[in-house]
Each structure stands twice: as C-alpha cells, then as structure tokens.
C-alpha positions in Angstrom: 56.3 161.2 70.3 59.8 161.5 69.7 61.5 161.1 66.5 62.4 158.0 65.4 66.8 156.9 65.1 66.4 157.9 61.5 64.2 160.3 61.0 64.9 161.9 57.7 67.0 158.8 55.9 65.2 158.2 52.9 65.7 154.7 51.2 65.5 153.7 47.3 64.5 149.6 48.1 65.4 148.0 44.7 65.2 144.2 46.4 62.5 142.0 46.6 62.0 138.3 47.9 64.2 138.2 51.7 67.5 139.7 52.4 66.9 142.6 51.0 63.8 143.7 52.0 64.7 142.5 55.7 67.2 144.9 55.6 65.0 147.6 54.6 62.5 147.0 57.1 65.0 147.2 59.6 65.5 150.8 58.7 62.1 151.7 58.3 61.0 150.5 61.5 63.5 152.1 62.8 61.8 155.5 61.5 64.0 156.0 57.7 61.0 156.8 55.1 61.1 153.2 52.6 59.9 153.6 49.0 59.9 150.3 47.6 59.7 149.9 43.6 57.6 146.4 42.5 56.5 145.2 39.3 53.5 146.8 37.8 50.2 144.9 38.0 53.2 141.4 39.6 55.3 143.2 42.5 57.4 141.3 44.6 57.8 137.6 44.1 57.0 137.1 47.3 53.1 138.9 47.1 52.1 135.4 45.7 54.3 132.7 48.0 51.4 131.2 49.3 49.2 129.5 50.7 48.9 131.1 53.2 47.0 133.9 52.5 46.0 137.1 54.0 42.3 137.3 54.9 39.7 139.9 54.2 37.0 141.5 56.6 34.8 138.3 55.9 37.5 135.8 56.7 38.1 134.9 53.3 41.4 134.3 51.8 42.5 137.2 49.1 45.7 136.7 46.6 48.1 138.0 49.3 50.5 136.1 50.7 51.3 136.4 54.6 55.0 135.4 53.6 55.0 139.1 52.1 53.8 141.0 55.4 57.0 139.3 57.4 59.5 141.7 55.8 57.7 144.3 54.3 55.9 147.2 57.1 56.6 150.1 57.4 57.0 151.0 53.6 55.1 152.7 51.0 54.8 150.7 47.4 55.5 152.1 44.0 54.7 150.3 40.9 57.2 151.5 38.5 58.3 149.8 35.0 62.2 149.9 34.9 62.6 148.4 31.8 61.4 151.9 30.2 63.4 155.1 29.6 60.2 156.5 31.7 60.6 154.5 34.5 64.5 154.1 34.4 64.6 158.2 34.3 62.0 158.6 37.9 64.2 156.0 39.4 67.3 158.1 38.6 65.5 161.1 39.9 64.2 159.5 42.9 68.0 157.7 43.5 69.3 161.7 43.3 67.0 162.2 46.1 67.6 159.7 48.3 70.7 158.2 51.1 70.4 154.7 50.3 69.9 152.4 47.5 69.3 149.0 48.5 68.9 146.4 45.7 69.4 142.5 44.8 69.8 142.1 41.0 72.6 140.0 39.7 76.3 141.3 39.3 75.9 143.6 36.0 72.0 143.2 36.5 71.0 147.5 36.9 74.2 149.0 34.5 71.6 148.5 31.3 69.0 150.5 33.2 71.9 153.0 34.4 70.9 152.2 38.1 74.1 150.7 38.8 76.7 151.8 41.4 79.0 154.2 39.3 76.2 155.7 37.3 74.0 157.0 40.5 77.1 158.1 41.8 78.1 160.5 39.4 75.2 162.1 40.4 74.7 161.8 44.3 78.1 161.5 45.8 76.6 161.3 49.3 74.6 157.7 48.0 75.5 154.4 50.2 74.1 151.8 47.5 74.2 148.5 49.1 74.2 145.1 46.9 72.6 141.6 47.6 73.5 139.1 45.8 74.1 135.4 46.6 77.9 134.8 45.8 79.4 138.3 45.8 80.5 140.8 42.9 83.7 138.9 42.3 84.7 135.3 42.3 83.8 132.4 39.9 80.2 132.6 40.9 79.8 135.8 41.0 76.9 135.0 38.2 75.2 132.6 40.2 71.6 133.8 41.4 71.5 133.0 44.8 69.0 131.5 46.9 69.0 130.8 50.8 68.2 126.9 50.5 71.1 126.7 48.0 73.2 128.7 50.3 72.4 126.8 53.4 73.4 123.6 51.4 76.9 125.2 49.5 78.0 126.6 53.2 77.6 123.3 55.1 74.7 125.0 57.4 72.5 121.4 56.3 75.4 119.4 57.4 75.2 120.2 60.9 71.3 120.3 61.3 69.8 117.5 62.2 70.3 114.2 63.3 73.1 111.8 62.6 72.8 109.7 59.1 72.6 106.3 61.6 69.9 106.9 63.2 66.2 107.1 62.9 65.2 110.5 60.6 68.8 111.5 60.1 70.2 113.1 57.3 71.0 116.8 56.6 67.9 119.7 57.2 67.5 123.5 56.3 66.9 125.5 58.9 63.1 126.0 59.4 63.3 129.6 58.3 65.6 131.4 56.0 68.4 131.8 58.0 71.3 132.9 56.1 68.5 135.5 54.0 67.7 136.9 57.5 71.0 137.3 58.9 72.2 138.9 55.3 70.0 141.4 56.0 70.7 142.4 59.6 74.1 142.5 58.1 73.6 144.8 55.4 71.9 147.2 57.9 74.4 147.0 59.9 76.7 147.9 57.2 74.5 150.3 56.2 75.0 152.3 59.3 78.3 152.0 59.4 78.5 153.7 55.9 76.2 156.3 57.4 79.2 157.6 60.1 81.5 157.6 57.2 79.2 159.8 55.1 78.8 162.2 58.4 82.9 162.4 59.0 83.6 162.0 55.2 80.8 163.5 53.0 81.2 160.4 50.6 79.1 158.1 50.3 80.4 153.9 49.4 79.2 150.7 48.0 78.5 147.8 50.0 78.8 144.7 48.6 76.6 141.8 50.8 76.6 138.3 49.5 74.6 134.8 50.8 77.5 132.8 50.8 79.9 135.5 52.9 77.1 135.6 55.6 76.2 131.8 55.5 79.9 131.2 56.2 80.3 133.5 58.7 77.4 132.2 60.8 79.0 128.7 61.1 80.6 130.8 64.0 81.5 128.3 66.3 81.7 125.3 64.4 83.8 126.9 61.7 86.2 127.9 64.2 86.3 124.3 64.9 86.7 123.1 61.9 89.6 126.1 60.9 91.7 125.0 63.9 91.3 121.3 64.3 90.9 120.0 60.7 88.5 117.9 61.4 84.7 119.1 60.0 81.8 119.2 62.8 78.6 116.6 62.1 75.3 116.4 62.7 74.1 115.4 66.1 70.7 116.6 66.5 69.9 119.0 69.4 72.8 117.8 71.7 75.6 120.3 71.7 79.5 119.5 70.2 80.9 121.7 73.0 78.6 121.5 76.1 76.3 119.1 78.5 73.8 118.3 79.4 72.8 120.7 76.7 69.6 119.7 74.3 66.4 118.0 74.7 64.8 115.4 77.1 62.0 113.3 77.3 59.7 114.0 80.1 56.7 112.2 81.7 54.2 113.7 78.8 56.6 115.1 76.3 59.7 117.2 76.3 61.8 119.7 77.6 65.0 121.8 77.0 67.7 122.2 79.5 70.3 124.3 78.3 73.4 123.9 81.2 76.3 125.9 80.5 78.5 125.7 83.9 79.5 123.0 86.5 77.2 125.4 89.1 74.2 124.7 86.9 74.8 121.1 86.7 75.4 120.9 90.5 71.8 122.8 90.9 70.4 120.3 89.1 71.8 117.3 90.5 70.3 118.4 93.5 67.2 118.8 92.4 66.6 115.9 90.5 67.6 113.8 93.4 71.4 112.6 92.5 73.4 114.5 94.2 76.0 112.1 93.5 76.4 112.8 89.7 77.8 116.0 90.3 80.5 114.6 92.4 81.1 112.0 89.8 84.8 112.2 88.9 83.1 111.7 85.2 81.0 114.9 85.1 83.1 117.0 87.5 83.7 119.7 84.5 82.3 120.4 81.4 84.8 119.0 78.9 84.2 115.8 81.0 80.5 115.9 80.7 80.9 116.3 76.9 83.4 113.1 77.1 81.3 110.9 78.7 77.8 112.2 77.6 77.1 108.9 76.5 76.6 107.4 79.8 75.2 110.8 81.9 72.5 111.3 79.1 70.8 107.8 79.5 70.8 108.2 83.2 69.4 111.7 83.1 66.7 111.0 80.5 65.7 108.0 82.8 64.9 110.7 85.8 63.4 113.3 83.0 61.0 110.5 82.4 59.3 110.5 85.7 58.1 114.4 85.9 56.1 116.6 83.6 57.4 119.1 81.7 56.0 121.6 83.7 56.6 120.2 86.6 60.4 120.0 85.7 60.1 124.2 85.1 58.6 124.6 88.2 61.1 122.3 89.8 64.2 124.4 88.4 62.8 127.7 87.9 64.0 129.2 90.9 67.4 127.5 91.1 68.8 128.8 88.2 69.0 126.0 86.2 68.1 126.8 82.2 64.9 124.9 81.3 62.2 125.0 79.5 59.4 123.9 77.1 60.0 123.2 73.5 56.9 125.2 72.3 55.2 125.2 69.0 54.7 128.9 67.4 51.2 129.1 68.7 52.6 128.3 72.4 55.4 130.5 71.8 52.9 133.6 70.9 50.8 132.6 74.1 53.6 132.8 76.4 53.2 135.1 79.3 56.5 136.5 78.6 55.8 137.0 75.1 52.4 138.7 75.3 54.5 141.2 78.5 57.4 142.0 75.7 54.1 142.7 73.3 55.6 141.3 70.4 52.4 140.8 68.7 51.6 143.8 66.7 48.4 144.8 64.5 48.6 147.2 61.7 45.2 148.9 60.5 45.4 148.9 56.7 43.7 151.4 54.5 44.3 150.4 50.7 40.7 149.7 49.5 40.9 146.0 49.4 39.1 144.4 52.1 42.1 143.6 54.0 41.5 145.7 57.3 44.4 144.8 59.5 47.6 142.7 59.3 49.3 140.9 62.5 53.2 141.0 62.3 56.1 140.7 65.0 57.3 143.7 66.5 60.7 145.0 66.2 63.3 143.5 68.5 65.2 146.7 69.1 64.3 148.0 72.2 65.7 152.2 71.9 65.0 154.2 75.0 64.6 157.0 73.4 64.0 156.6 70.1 61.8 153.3 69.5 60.7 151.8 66.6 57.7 153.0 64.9 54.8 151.3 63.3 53.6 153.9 60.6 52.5 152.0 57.8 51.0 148.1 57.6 52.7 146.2 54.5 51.7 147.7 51.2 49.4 147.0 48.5 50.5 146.6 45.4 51.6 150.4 44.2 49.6 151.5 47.2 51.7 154.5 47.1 52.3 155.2 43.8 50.7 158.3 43.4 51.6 160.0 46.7 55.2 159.1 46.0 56.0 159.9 42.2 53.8 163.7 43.3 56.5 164.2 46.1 58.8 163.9 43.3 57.4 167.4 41.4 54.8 165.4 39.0 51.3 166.6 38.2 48.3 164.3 38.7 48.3 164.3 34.5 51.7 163.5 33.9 51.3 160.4 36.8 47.9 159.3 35.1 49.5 159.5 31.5 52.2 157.1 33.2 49.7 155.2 34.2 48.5 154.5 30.9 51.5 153.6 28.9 52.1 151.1 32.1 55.2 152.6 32.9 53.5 152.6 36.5 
C-alpha cells in the first residue's frame, strides 16, 4: 500500500468534544500519526454523551458512548495529567516533537501550563498550533466558552431552519447535527494545510486562530449575501428554497419526495412527465425568478399531481429524464441505499484494547485520493489505550512510565 497524503505529520490533539477532534480526524485518516491527550481515569467529555452506548461481544451496552467513535479513529489515546509539572513537562516534550498542536481551551486557558502559543514556540519554530474556540482570541467575547447550539442560535443559523412562526410546528430549529462544530473543523484542517505550504517555502511555522462564531457566520453563505446586499434579513420557510422552484418537498401518494429543480430545462422535463405540459409554457413559470414569484399558485397545483403517484414511482418516472428527485430517507434507508453500500461508506474497525468491545462501525472518509487514500489504522481509542506505547516512543523506561502511573500523572 502506498503511503498515506501525510505520512510522517505527527499531531499534538489538545481538543476534545467536536471541532477539534473533527479536525484531527481529518488528518489522521488522512495518514498524519494522532496522539490525543484525555483526562486520566474521565477522557473526553464526549466518552460519556450517551445513551447510546457502544456494545460488547454479548450485545450489552458498556460506558462508551457511540457519540465518541464519530470523530475520534484513527488515533492513539494518552491519559496524561496536565495540571502537574509531570504531565505539563511530557506535553512540552512531546509538542517539541511534533508539527501540529491542535487544542480548544479558552483564550488564556494553556499559558499557566506553558502550552500556549508563544511558549511552544520558543522551542519548535517549525510548530503550526491551531486554536478552537467559540468567539475568537480577540473581541468582547473572546471569554465566552463556546458551544455549537449557542452558536447556531448567536449566528442566526436557527432563524432560517424551519418552518414559518404561522404555521403548524414553526418556530426556529438547530440543525439535526452540529453543524457549525463540523464545518469548524473542516476549516481548521484546511487551514492547517495551508500553514503546512508555508512551513515548506518558509521554514516557520504560525498560529491559527479558528472560532465557532467566524465559521457559523460564514456558512450563512447564501443567505448572508442576501441579507448584506438587500438589507432585508432572510426567514424561515421550511424546506422550500428563497432563491429557486419548485425546489423542496412534496407529498406523494404514500409519503414524500424531494425534487430539487434548478433550471427552466428541468422544469420543462418535468412538466412533461407529469402530464402538464402546459405549465412550462405558462407565462408564470417561464423562468426561475418567475417560478419563485408565483410559487404560491405552481406549488398547490403540483402537490395536487404529486399526490397521485408513489414515491417510487415518481423516481422511476424522472430518473432517466434528468429531473432531480428523490426519497427523503431516514438514516437507516440512507445506509441501505444501493449507492451508499457501492461508495462503501460503512466501515468496521476491529478493536483490540481488552474491553469486550471487538469492533466499532463508523463512516468512512469522504475524500476520495487516487493515490494516496485514506487509511483506517486504528478503531477509536480506549481510554489511554496508548499510553504506554506513546510516552516509551518519547525515550521513557517502563519504570519511569509505571512510577507516572502511580502518582496519577498518567
């Protein structure tokens, strides 16, 4: 096999919870070696978000959280106390040793521990040491801890999700998963990178300051721009679209579909199909910007023909004339697609750690490298799994790692 993008990279992962560990996974699976530093005897917060839990060989539920495997593969787990001049001295050393640092304290959180920016600097010039935080290292906030639902809420994501106030179930939602956490750390490894070509033309390494609220802005995308250059801020309006139609969900003769039509050609195909060829001819509809004007009327009257098919019948109906549609699935019927299960994005990790949890199932890595993949080398961690491989790759002698051991400094 050949080797992996970033073979070589190693990573200091100081985060816990989402953002930053999403980042991190991103470069492991994309072959950099992860040590991640938890909590002796607690680890990451996110070890006990449950239910649900992973389950051992018998079926039965352990104390490990599945929310934990999402983000976490692909590294190896040290249990390391830095709070103690012990544990604040081996992170130094490791931090020496290492190309990135990737952590998510609060501004000013690491300086007492002299894990901070400036002070691993001084000694590794070459270190990209990338921050998470949730408002930023400067600003009035720049305090604030950070969370994605807060975020979400503070950067008007929940005011445009969801259905109208007026109508039945309206009112402002989060997104179903943590969005802006997610995207922060796809950003930060992106940034990450880019830092990376710097060091290689430069031979200095830089700090990279992410923050919640900068990438929950910045995903308004479209309807920021909206808002920026009209004034006027976007609303809810459920699935329907502010800037194309027919473009959201219909009712069909046993439940729903999605038709997702982007050009007049689409719409035209579709006419056709559904039996009115009229409506694309309809001085109404005859362009996009019209459509969206007079959705009102065109939405009943499609809904009306929606009604008298299946879903499926509907996909096989458009599937070959080009004409976006399909079913709104459930994440069961998303993992049974045919499509899915070609793309094999189902992916089991044997696990080795002595706990009765033999394998874990996790998504596989969207990025599709032609010649240099992803790799799966290690199943999410137990707790300190790696502790003693780890800190003996560092120069320490079984005693000096079991003496550790017993003062809990790992």
């Amino acid at each position: 096999m050949s080797a992996a993008a970033l073979d070589g990279l190693k990573v200091l992962d100081l985060s816990r919870v989402l953002a930053g560990p999403w980042c991190t996974q991103i470069l492991a699976d994309l072959g950099a070696d992860v040590v991640k530093i938890e909590r002796p005897g607690v680890g990451d917060d996110t070890r006990t978000w449950g239910p649900p839990f992973l389950k051992n060989a018998e079926g039965e539920d352990t104390n490990q959280s599945t929310y934990f495997t999402a983000c976490n593969r692909n590294k190896r787990s040290v249990t390391l106390d830095m709070a103690t001049p012990e544990g604040q001295a081996l992170l130094q050393q490791m931090a020496a040793q290492s190309d990135i640092v990737v952590e998510n304290f609060k501004t000013g959180g690491l300086k007492q521990y002299g894990l901070d920016y400036e002070s691993l600097r001084a000694a590794n010039p070459r270190l990209i040491y990338c921050s998470v935080t949730g408002f930023g290292h400067d600003g009035p906030h720049a305090s604030r801890a950070g969370y994605d639902l807060m975020i979400q809420a503070t950067s008007g994501m929940m005011s445009i999700t969801g259905r109208p106030n007026e109508v039945p179930g309206g009112g402002p939602l989060r997104v179903g998963v943590a969005l802006t956490d997610l995207f922060t750390g796809v950003y930060a490894s992106t940034a990450i990178l880019a830092a990376l070509e710097v060091l290689h033309r430069t031979g200095e390494g830089q700090h990279i300051d992410m923050a919640l609220l900068d990438v929950g802005m910045a995903i308004l995308a479209n309807q920021a721009s909206a808002f920026l250059n009209t004034g006027v801020a976007p609303a809810r309006q459920g699935n329907s679209h502010p800037s194309l139609a027919p473009y959201q969900d219909f009712h069909t003769k046993d439940g729903s579909m999605l038709l997702a039509i982007g050009n007049n050609g689409q719409f035209a195909r579709f006419c056709e199909a559904a039996g009115h060829p009229e409506w694309a001819s309809d001085a109404r509809y005859a362009t996009n910007t019209l459509r969206v004007k007079h959705r009102e009327v065109l939405i009943p009257d499609m809904e009306a023909v929606t009604r008298t098919r299946s879903t499926a019948e509907w996909i096989a109906l458009l599937e070959d004339k080009a004409v976006p549609c399909g079913p709104i699935n459930d994440i069961a019927q998303a993992f049974d697609d045919e499509q899915v299960k070609a793309r094999g994005l189902s992916v089991s990790m044997a696990r080795d750690a002595g706990d009765g949890i033999e394998s874990i199932v996790g998504v596989a890595s969207p990025l599709r490298l032609s010649a240099t993949p992803p790799v799966l080398r290690h199943a999410p961690p137990a707790l300190g799994q790696h502790t003693d491989q780890v800190l003996t790759e560092l120069g320490l002698s079984s005693e000096t790692i079991a003496a550790l051991r017993t003062s809990g400094v790992v």
